[in-house]
C-alpha positions in Angstrom: -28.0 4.1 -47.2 -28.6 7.3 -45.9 -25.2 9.5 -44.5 -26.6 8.6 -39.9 -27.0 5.1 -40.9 -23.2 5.2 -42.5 -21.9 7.3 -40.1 -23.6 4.4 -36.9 -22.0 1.8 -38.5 -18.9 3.3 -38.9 -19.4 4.2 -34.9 -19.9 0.6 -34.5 -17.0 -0.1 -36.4 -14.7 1.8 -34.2 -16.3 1.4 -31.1 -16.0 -2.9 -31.4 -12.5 -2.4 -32.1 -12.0 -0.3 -29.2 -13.4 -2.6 -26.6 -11.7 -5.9 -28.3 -8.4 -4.0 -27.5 -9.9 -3.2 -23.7 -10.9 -6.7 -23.9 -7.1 -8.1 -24.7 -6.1 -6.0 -22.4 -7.6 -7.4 -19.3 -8.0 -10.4 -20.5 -3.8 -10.7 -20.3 -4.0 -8.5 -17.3 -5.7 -11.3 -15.2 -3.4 -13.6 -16.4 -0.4 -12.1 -15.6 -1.9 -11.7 -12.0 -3.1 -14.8 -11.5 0.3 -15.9 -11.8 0.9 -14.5 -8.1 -0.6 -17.2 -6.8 2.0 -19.9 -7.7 4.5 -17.4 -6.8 3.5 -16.9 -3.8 3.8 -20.7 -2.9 6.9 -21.3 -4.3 8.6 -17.8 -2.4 9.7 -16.5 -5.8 9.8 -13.0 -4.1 11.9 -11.8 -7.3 9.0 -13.2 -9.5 6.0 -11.1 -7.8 8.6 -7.8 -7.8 8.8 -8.3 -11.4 5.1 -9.5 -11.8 4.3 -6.0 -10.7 6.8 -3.8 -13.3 5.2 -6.0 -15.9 1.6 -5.6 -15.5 2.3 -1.5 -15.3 3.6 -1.6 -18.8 0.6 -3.9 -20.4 -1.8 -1.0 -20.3 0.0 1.5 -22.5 0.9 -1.5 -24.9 -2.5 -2.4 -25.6 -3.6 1.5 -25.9 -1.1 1.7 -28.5 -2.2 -1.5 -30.2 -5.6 0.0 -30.6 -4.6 2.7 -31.7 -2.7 1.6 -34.4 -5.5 -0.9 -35.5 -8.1 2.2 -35.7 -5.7 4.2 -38.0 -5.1 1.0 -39.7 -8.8 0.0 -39.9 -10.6 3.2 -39.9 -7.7 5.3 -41.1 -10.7 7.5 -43.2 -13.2 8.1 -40.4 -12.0 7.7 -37.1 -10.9 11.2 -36.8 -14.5 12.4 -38.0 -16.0 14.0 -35.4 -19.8 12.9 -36.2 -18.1 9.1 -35.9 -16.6 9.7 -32.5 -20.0 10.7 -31.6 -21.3 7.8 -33.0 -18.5 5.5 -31.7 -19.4 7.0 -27.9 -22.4 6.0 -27.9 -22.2 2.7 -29.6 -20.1 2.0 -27.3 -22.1 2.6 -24.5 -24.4 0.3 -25.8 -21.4 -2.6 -25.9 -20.6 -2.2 -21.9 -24.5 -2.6 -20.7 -23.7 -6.6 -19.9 -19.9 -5.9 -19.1 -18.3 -6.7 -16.0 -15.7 -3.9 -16.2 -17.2 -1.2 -17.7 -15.9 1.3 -15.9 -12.2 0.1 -17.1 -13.5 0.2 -20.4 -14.4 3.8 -20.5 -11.2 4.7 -19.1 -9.9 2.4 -22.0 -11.7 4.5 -24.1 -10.3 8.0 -23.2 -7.1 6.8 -23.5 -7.1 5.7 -26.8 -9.4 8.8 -28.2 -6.9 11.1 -26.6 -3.8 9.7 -28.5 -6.3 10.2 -31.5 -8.5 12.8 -31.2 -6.3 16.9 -31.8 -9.0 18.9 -30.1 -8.7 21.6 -27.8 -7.3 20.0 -24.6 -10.9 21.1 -22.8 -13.2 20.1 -25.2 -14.4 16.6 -23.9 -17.6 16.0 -25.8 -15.8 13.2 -26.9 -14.6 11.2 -24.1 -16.0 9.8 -21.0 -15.7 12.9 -18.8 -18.8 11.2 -16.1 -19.6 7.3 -16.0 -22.0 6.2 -18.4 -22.3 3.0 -17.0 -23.5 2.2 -13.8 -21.1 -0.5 -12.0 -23.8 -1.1 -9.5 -25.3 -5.1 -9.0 -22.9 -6.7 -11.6 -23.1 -10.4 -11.5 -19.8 -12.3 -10.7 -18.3 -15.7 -11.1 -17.3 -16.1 -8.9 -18.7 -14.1 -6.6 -16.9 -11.1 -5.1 -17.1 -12.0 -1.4 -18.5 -15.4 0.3 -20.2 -15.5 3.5 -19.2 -17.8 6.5 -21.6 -17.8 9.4 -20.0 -18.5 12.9 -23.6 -19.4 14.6 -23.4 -22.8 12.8 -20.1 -23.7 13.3 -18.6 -21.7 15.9 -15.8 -19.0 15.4 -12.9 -21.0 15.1 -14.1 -23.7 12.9 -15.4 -20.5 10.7 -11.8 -19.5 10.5 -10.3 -22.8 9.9 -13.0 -22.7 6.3 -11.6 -19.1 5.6 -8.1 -20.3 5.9 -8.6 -23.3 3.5 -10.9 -20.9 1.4 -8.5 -19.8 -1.0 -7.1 -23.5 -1.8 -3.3 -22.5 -1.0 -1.0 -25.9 -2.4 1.1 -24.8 1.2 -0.4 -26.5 3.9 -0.7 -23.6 7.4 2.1 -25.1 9.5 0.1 -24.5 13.0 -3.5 -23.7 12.0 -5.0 -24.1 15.6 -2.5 -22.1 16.7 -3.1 -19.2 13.9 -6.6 -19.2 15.0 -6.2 -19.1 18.9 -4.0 -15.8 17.6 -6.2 -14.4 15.6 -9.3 -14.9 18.1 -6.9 -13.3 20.6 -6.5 -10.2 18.9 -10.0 -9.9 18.3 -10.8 -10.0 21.7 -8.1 -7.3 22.7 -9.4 -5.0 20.0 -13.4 -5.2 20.6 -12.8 -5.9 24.5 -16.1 -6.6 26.2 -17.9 -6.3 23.0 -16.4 -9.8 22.1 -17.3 -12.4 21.2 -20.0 -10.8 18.9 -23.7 -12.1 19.6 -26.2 -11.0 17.0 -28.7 -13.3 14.7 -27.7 -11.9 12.0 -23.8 -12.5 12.9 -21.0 -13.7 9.5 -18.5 -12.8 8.1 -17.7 -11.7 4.3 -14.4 -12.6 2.5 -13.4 -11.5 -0.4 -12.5 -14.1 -2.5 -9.4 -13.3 -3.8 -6.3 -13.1 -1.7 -4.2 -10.1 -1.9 -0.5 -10.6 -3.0 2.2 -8.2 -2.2 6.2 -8.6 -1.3 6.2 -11.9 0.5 2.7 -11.6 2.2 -1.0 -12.4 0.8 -3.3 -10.7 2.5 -7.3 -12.0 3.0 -9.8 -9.0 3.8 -13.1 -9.2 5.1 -15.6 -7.6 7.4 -17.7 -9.0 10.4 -21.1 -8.3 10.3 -22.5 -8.2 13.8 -26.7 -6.5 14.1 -26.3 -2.7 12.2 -22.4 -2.7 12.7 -19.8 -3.8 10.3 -16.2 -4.4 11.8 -13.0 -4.6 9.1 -10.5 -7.2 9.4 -7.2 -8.0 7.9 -5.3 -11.3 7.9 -1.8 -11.5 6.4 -0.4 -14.7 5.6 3.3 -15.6 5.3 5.8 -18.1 5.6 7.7 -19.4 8.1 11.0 -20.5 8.4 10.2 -24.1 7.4 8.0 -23.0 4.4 4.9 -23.6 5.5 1.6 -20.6 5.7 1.2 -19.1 8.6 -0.6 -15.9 9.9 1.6 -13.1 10.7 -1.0 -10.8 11.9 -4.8 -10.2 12.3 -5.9 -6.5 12.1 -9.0 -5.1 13.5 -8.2 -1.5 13.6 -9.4 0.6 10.4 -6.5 3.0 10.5 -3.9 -0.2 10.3 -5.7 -1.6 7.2 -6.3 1.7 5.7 -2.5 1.7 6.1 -1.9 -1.3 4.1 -3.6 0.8 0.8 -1.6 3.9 1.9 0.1 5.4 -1.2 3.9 4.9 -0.6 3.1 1.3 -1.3 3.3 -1.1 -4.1 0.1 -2.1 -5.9 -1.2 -5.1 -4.8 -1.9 -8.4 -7.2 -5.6 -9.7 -6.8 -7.7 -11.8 -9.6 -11.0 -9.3 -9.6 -13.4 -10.5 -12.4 -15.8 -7.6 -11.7 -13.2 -5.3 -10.0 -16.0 -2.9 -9.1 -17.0 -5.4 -6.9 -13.6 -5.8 -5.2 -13.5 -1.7 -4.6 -17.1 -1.2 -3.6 -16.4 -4.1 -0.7 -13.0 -2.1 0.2 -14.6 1.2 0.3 -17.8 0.1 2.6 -14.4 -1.4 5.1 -12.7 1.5 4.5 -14.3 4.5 3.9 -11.1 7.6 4.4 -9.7 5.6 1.1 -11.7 7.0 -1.7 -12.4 4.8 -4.3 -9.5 6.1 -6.8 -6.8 5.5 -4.2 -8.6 1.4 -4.2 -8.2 1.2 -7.9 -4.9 2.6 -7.6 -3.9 -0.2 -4.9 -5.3 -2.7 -6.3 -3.3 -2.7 -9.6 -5.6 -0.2 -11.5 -3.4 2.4 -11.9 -4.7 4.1 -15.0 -8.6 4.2 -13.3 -7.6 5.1 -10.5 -6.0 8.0 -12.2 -9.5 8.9 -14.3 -11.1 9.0 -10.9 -8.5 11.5 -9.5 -9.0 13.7 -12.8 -12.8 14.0 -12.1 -12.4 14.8 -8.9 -9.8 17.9 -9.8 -12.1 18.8 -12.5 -15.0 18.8 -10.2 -13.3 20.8 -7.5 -12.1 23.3 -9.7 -15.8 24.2 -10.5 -16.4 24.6 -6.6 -13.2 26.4 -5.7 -12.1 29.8 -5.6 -8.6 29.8 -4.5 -5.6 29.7 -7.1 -2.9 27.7 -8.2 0.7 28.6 -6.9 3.8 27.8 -6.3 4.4 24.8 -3.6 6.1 26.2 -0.2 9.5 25.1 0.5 13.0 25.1 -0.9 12.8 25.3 -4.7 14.6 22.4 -6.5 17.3 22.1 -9.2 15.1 19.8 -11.4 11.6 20.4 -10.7 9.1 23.3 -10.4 6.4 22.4 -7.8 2.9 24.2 -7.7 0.0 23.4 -5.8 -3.6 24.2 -5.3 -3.9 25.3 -1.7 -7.6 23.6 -1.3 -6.4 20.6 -3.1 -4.2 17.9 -1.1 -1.9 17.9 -4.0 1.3 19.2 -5.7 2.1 19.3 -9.1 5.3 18.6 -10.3 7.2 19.8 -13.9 10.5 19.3 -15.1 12.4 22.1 -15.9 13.9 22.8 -19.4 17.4 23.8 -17.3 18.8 22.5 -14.2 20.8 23.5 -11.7 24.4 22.6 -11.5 25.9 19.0 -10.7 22.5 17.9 -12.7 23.9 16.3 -15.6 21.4 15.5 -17.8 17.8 15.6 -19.3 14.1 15.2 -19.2 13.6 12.3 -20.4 16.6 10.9 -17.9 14.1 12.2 -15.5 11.2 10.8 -16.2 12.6 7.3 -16.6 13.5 7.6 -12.8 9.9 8.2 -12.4 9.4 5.1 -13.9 11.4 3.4 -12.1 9.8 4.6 -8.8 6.3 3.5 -9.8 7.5 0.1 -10.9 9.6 -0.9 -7.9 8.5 -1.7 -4.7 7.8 1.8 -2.4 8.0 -0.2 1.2 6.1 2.5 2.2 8.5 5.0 2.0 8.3 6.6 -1.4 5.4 8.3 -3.0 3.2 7.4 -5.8 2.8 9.8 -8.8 0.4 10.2 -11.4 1.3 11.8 -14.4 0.0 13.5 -17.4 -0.4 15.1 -20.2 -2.2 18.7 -21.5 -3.5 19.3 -18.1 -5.5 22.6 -18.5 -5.8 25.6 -15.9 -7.9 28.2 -15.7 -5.5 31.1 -16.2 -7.3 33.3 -14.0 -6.5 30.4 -11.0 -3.2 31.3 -11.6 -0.4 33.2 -9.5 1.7 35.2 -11.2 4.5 34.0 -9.5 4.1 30.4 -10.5 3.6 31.6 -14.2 6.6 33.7 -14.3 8.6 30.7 -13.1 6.6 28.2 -15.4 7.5 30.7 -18.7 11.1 31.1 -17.3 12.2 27.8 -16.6 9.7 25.6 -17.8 8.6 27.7 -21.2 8.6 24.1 -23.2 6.4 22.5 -20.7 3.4 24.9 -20.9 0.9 27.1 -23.6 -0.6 29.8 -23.0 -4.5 31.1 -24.4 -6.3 34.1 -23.4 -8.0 31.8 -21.0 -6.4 28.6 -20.2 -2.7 27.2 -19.1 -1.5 24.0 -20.7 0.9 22.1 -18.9 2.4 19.4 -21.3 3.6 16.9 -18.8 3.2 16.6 -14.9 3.2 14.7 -12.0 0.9 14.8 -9.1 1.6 13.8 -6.0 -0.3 13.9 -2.4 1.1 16.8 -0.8 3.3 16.4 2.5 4.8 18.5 4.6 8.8 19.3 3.6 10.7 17.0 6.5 13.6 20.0 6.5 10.1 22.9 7.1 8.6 20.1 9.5 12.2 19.7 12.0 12.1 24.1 11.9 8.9 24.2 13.7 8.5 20.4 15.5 9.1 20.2 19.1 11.9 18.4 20.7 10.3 15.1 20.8 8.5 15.2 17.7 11.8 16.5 16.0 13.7 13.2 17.6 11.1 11.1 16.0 11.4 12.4 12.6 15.1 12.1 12.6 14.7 8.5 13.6 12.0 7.6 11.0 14.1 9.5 8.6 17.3 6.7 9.8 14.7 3.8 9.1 13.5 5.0 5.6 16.8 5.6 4.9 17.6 1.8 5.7 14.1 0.8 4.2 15.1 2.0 0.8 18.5 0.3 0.9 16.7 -3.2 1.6 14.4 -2.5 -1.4 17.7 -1.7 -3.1 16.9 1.8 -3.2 19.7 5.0 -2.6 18.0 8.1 -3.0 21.4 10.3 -4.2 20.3 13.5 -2.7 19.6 12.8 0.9 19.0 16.0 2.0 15.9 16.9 4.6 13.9 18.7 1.8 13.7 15.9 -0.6 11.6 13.9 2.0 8.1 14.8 3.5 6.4 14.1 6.7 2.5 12.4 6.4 -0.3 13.1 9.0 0.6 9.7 10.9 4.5 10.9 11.3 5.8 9.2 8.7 9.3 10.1 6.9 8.0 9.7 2.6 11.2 10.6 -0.2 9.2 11.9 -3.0 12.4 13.5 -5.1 13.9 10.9 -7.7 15.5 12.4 -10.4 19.1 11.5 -8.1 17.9 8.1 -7.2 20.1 4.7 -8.3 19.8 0.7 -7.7 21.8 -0.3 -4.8 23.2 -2.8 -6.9 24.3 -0.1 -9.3 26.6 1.6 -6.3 29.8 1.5 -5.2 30.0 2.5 -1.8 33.5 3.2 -0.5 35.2 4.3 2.4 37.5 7.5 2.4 41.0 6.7 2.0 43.7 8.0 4.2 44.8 11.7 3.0 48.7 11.5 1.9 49.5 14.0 4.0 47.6 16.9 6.8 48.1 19.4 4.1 45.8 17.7 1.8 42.8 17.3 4.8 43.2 21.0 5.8 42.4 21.9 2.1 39.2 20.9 1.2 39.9 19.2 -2.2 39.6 15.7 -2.9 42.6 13.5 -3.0 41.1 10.6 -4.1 39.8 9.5 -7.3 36.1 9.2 -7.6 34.1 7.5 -10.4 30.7 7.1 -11.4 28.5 5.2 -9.1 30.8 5.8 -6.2 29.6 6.6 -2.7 31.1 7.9 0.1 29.2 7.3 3.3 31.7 9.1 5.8 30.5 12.1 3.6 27.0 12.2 4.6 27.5 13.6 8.5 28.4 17.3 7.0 25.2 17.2 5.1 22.9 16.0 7.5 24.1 16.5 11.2 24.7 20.4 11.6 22.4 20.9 14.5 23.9 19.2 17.6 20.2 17.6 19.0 20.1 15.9 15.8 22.8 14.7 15.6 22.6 13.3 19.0 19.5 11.6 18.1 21.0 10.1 14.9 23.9 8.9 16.2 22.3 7.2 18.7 19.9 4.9 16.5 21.7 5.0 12.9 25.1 5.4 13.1 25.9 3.1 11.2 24.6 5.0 7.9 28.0 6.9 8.0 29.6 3.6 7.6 30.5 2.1 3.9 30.2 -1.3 5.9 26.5 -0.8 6.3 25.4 0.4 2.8 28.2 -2.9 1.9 26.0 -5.3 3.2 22.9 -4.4 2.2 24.2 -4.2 -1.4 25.4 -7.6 -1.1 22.6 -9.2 0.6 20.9 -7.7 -2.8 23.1 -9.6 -4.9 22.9 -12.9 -3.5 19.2 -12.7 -4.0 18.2 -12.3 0.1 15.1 -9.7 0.3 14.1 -8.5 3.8 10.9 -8.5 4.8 9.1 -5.2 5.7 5.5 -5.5 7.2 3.2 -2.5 7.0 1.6 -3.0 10.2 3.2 -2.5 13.9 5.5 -4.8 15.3 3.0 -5.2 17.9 0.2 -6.7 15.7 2.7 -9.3 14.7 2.0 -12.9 16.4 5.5 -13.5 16.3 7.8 -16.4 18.0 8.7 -14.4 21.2 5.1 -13.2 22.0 4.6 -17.2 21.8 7.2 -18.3 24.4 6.1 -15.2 26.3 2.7 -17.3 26.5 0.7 -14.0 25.2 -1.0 -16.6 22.9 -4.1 -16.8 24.5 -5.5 -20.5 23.4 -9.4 -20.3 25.0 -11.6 -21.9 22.3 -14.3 -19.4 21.6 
């Protein structure tokens, strides 16, 4: 046997025993989601919150799994480089029939990079592009059905896409469900409704979407050359029974629903390609990585982002800097200017009051991306040996990197290494945001800010460090706390009120004459902090108040305890087909 035949079947070798591990992987993957079915029926709202910090942790598991079984297996060759090459493209040859082949190369880099001690740059080895295209892949089931309102009429081709996805909860009103959702059709589309072309139907996909204590169904309406995107959320009412909350027509308020300060969803995808492609034609501002990302695929979503940085570093010119805004205690921010991004390190020293380490931070981290956001804090992707073009590089941001961060990077003649970061979309600092808004766009931040606040606690979330600068403001005005290394479980609080000084003396003086210990919280302390200017304070006072109260934060920690979990809905009030619109007789009921 000559040494290329030996060295393909030791490519083989490897390569089968990475994709059974990819296999194993999402072969448990879809069964842990497919369990958000049944816990959506039975309202096990804790179950589908810890559905979701579960799934996050299979990946790295089965990486690490294959891993060991290469070094096990193949502990001779597997670091060869002619059998990496020959594993690569074996490989390849294993994912032409896949259905997720794309997942698989992602798969793939993972494991070779916990192998492989190359230069950080040197990516012969990996899939840097797609090999495989993830075009036309069969499904079974199929990705989307069709349901065509010509032969049945509109409403009876919603009452089949309600029964569609075979729910064991009957719909408590279904008529009624419909007459709303035909309503809100016609007050989005107006005179163009109802639509009239041959070729008129409607895709589904065919998977519902879980999330909190919602599924959501999403399809589009195909009307002549024009494609319209809607959104159905399903909930349940007070009796227990499915009912639809909400029918969106309006691309922006879906594209909301996949924003990035929200949880991942749970959704069954054979081909998950499929699902994404379908998304993307509905929604095209969401580029494909941010669908992966939503859609429970964290870790390809995050391959997608790291081509797309690669790529635009080869069409950019501008260079990397420090982030503007006030610097932190724990963190050292840079961004790319041309890049909606920051980049995020953890210093080797903090600043004072910041009682402990790195790896204290980055299990906060953790914590953020496996708990529910409710829209309110942002994602983060992080990794490892990120390299920069050292001539991209401000001098500023480096002296800062090799003066507070000098474990976190290496240096070459060419390159900077940064050995652990997190990304994040970049928004504007809410404390830079309030120094430049006008009046009324300032009183709207300070009120969003109040309800974030109070979004958090109902997620059982206190951010620690409330201060304006740890929050940012998105393009839509919406108040995001991206700055975790302070942040603690409700339930882990004590939040007390301020007890009675013994004397005036003790007031006047500025120290503390009451015993604080750790987890306590001191509400009445927050005004100081927060409320110097005079118009906001006005404005907060008059909506949230009651955040200075311990009574407040109280109940909200207690709800948490007995198990009670609000509901948040990431559309407007005013999509909601709630009980009040009803008696209101807003429900228009015209069969269609």
């Amino acid at each position: 046997m000559s040494r290329q035949q030996l060295t393909r079947i030791q490519g083989r070798a490897v390569a089968e025993t990475m994709l059974a591990g990819f296999n194993k992987h999402y072969r448990l993957y879809r069964e842990v989601t497919a369990r958000a079915k049944g816990l959506f029926e039975t309202r096990d709202w804790r179950g589908i919150q810890d559905l979701v910090a579960e799934r996050i942790q299979m990946y790295d598991q089965r990486v690490r799994e294959a891993v060991d079984a290469l070094r096990h297996e193949h502990a001779a060759n597997a670091l060869s480089d002619e059998v990496w090459a020959a594993a690569k493209i074996e490989y390849i040859a294993l994912l032409v029939n896949h259905k997720q082949p794309e997942l698989a190369e992602t798969f793939f880099n993972s494991v070779s990079t916990k192998l492989l001690a190359k230069e950080y740059y040197n990516n012969q080895f990996i899939f840097v592009k797609p090999a495989i295209s993830t075009e036309y892949i069969d499904s079974d089931p199929p990705t989307f059905s069709s349901f065509y309102p010509s032969k049945q009429g509109l409403r009876d081709c919603l009452r089949d896409i309600l029964k569609h996805f075979g729910w064991q909860v009957p719909f408590a009103h279904a008529a009624k469900d419909i007459s709303n959702i035909l309503r809100a059709a016609r007050q989005h589309f107006q005179s163009d409704w109802p639509p009239e072309e041959m070729n008129l139907h409607v895709q589904v996909l065919n998977a519902p979407f879980y999330r909190n204590k919602s599924a959501y169904v999403f399809g589009q309406i195909i009307n002549g050359s024009h494609r319209h995107p809607f959104a159905l959320a399903i909930v349940h009412n007070a009796d227990g029974r499915l009912m639809v909350d909400a029918a969106l027509f309006n691309p922006q308020q879906i594209g909301v629903l996949f924003s990035f300060a929200r949880a991942y969803f749970l959704v069954d995808m054979p081909v998950p390609s499929g699902y994404v492609r379908f998304l993307n034609s509905m929604l095209p501002m969401r580029s494909p990585g941010d669908l992966y990302t939503l859609v429970g695929l964290h870790k390809q979503g995050k391959n997608i982002w790291w081509r797309e940085f690669v790529q635009h570093l080869e069409y950019s010119h501008d260079r990397f800097m420090l982030a503007p805004g006030v610097k932190g205690l724990v963190m050292s921010v840079f961004t790319l200017p041309s890049f909606p991004y920051v980049f995020k390190v953890i210093k080797d020293k903090f600043g004072p009051n910041k009682d402990f380490d790195q790896e204290y931070v980055r299990q906060k981290y953790l914590l953020v991306k496996k708990h529910d956001r409710v829209g309110r804090m942002a994602d983060t992707l992080e990794f490892q040996n990120v390299a920069l073009p050292k001539a991209r590089c401000d001098e500023e941001f480096l002296h800062e990197m090799r003066t507070l961060a000098p474990s976190q990077m290496e240096e070459t003649d060419d390159w900077v290494i940064i050995k652990h970061v997190y990304v994040e979309y970049r928004l504007k600092p809410l404390n830079m945001f309030m120094q430049k808004a006008k009046p009324a766009e300032k009183a709207a931040a300070v009120i969003d800010y109040g309800y974030a606040l109070k979004e958090l606690a109902s997620a059982n979330i206190f951010p620690g460090d409330m201060l304006y600068k740890n929050f940012g403001m998105t393009r839509f005005g919406r108040v995001i706390f991206y700055d975790y290394d302070e942040i603690e479980y409700m339930t882990d609080c004590n939040f007390r009120p301020i007890p009675p000084a013994p004397n005036p003396e003790y007031e006047m003086s500025g120290e503390v004459w009451y015993p604080v210990h750790k987890g306590d919280v001191f509400p009445e302390e927050f005004g100081p902090f927060l409320l110097g200017e005079p118009d906001v304070r006005q404005v907060f006072m008059q909506h949230h108040k009651d955040l200075l109260t311990p009574e407040f934060w109280q109940g909200k920690k207690e709800r948490l305890l007995q198990g009670l979990y609000d509901d948040f809905y990431p559309y407007p009030q005013s999509a909601r087909f709630t009980p009040d619109k009803l008696a209101k007789g807003l429900v228009d009921r015209t069969d269609v």
